[in-house]
C-alpha positions as CSV (number, residue, x, y, z in Angstrom):
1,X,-69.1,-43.6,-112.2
2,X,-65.4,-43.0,-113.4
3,X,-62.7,-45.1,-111.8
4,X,-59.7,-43.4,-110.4
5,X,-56.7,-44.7,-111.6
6,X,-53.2,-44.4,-109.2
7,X,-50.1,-43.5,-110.5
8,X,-47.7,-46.2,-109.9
9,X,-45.1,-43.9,-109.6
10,X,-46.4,-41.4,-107.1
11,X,-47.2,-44.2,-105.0
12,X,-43.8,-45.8,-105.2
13,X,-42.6,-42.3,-103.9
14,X,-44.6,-41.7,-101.0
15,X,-43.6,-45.2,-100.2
16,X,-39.8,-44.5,-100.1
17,X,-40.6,-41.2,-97.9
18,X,-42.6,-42.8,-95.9
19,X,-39.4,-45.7,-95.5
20,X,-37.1,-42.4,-95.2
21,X,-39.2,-41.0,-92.2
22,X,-39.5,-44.5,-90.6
23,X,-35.9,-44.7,-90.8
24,X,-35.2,-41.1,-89.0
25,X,-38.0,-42.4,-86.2
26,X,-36.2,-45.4,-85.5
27,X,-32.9,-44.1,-84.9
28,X,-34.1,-41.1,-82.9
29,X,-36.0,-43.8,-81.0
30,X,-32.5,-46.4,-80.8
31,X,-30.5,-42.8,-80.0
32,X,-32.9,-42.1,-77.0
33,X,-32.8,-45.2,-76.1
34,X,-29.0,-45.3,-75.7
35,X,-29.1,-41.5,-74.0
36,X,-32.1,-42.4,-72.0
37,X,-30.2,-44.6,-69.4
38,X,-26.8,-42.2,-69.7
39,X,-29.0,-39.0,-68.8
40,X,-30.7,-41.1,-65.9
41,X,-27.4,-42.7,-64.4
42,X,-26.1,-38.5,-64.8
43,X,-29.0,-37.5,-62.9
44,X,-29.0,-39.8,-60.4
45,X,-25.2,-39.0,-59.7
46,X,-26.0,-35.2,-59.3
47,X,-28.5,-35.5,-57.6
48,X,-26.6,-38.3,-55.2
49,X,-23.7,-35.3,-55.4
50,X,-26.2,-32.7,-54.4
51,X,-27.3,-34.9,-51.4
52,X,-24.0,-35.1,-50.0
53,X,-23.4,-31.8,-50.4
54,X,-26.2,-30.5,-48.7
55,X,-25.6,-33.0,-46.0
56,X,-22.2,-31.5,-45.7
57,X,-23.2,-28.3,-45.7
58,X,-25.8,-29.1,-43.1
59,X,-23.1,-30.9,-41.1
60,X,-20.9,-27.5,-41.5
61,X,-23.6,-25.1,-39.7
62,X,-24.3,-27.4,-37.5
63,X,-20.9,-27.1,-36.3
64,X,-20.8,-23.3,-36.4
65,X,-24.2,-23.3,-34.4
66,X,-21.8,-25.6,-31.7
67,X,-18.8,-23.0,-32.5
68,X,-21.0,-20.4,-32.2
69,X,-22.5,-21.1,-28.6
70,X,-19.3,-22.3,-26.7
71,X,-18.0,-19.4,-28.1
72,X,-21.3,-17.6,-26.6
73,X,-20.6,-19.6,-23.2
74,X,-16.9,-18.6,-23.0
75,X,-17.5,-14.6,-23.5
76,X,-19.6,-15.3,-20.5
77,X,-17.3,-17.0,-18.9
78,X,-14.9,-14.1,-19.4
79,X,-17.2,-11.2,-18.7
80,X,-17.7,-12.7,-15.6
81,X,-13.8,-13.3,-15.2
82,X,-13.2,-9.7,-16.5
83,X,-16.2,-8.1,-13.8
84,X,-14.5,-10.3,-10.6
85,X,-11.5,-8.8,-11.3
86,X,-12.7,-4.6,-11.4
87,X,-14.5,-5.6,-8.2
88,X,-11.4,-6.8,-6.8
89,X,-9.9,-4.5,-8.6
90,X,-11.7,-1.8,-6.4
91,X,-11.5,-3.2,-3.4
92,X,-8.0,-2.6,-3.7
93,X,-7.8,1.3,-4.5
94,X,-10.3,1.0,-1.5
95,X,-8.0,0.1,0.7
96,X,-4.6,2.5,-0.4
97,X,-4.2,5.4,1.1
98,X,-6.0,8.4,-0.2
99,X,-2.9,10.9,-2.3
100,X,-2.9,13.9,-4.2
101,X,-2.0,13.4,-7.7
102,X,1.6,15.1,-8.5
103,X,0.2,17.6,-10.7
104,X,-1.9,18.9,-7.7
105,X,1.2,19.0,-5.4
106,X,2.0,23.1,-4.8
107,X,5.2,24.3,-4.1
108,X,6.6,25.3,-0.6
109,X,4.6,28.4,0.3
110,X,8.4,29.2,2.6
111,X,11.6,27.1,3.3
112,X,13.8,28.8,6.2
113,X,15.9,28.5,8.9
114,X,15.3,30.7,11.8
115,X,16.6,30.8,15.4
116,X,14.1,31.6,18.4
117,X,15.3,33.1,21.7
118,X,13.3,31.8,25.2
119,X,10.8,34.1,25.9
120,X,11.8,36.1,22.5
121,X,10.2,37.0,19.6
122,X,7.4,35.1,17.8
123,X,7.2,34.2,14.1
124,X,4.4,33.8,11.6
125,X,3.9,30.4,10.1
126,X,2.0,32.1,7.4
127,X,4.6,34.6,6.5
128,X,6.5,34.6,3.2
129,X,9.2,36.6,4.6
130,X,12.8,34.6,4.9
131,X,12.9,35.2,8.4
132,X,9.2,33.7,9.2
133,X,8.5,37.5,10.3
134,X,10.4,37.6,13.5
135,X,9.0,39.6,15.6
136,X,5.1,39.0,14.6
137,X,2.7,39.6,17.1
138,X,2.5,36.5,19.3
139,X,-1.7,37.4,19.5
140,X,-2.4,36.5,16.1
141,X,-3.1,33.3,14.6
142,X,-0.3,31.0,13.4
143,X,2.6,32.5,15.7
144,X,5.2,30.2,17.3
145,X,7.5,31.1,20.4
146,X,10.0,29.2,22.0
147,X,9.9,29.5,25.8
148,X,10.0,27.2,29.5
149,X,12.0,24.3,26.5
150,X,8.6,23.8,24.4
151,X,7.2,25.8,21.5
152,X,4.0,27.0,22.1
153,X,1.1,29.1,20.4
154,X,-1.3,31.0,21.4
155,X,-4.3,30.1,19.4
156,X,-3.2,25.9,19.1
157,X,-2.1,24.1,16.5
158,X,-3.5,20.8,14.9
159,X,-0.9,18.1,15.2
160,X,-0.1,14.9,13.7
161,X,3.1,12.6,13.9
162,X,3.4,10.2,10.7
163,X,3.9,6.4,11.5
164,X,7.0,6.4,9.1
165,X,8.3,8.5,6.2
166,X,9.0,12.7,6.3
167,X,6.1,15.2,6.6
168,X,5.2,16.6,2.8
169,X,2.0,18.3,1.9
170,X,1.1,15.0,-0.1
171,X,0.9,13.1,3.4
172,X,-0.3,15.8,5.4
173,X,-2.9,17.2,3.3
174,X,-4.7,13.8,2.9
175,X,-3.5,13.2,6.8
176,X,-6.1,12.2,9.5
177,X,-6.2,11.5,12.9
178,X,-4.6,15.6,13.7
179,X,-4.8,16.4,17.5
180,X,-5.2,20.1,18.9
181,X,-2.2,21.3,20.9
182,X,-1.1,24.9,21.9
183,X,2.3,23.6,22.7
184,X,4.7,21.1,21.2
185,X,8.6,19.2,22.5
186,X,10.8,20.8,20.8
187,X,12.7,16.8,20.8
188,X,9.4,15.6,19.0
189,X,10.3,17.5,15.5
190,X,12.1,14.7,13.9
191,X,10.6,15.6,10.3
192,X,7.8,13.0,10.5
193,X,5.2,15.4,12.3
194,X,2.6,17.3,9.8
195,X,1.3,20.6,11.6
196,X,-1.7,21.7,10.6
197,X,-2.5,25.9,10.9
198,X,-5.2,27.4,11.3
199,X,-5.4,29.6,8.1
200,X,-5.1,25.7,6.8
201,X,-1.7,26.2,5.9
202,X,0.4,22.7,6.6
203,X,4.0,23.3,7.7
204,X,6.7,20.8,8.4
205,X,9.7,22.2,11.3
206,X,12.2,19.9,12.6
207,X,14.7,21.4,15.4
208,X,18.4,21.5,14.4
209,X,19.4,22.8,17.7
210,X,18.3,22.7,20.8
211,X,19.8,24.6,23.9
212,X,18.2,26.0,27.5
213,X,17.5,29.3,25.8
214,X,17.5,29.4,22.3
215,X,16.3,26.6,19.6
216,X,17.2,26.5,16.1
217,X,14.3,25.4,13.7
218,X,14.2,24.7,9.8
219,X,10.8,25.4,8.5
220,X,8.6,24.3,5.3
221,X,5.0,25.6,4.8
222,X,2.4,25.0,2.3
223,X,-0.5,26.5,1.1
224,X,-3.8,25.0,2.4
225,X,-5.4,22.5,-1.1
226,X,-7.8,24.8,-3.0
């Protein structure tokens, strides 16, 4: 059989690459060796960061969950605060006096001043007229006559004298507590009694004179509420 022969030459050349290739490995090894530890002690750092930053984070909504219920608690707190007082609140409108609001308030139906004889002519409460219309009939509703030193009329009145302040259709329309009376002192008109008619007109008279036979009277109606 023939004998192969090697070339000393190629040999030498696939020694040096070989040497080349060796070299290349070991300084990539010595190179990871060196970054090895750097990339490890990196990691561990981040990942030491990333630890205390979830922790923090953690830590954080924690505290909003805590922020979040006293807050919680202290709307309560309020509501109940804020309910306490509307009750109260109510209680108190309860317990004013009922009113008209202003904007409801008429004006005068009649202002006058008219002078009545004893035993002389009547005049109508309801009239518009600027002398009451003296001389109404004293059988219908609403009339007033002076005689014997008291007014009177003949189908009655509903009457009510005001603990304090002057007669206005704001008190005496929201008023209670009015009597029925066909007569009425003349010295009891001081301005603080509400009459109440029967068409459910209010009127307000208080006497500016007062003699044996004849009494002078200034007069304010209204128009009953709608």
């Amino acid at each position: 059989m023939p004998q192969t022969t090697l070339n000393p030459l190629r040999v030498e050349r696939g020694n040096l690459r070989l040497s080349r290739h060796s070299s290349v490995l070991g300084v990539i090894a010595n190179s990871l060796a060196v970054v090895a530890p750097i990339v490890s002690i990196a990691l561990g750092v981040w990942v030491t960061n990333l630890n205390s930053d979830v922790a923090h984070l953690n830590a954080t909504i924690n505290g909003l969950h805590q922020d979040v219920a006293s807050s919680e608690a202290l709307l309560t707190d309020r509501e109940e605060i804020i309910e306490s007082l509307r009750a109260e609140n109510r209680e108190l409108l309860a317990a004013l006096p009922p009113s008209i609001p202003p904007e409801q308030v008429p004006d005068a139906r009649n202002i006058g001043t008219v002078t009545l004889a004893a035993g002389g002519d009547s005049i109508d409460l309801n009239s518009t007229l600027a002398n009451f219309g003296n001389g109404a009939d004293r059988i219908q509703k609403d009339t007033l006559q002076f005689g014997n030193g008291v007014l009177t009329s003949l189908w009655g009145i509903d009457v009510l004298q005001l603990p304090e302040g002057e007669a206005s259709y704001e008190s005496c329309a929201v008023a209670t507590g009015y009597a029925p009376a066909k007569s009425i002192e003349p010295h009891r008109l001081d301005g603080r009694v509400c009459i109440r008619l029967k068409s459910g007109n209010y009127a307000r008279i208080t006497v500016d004179k007062l003699e044996d036979e004849r009494v002078e009277l200034t007069l304010t109606t209204w128009d009953a509420p709608l």
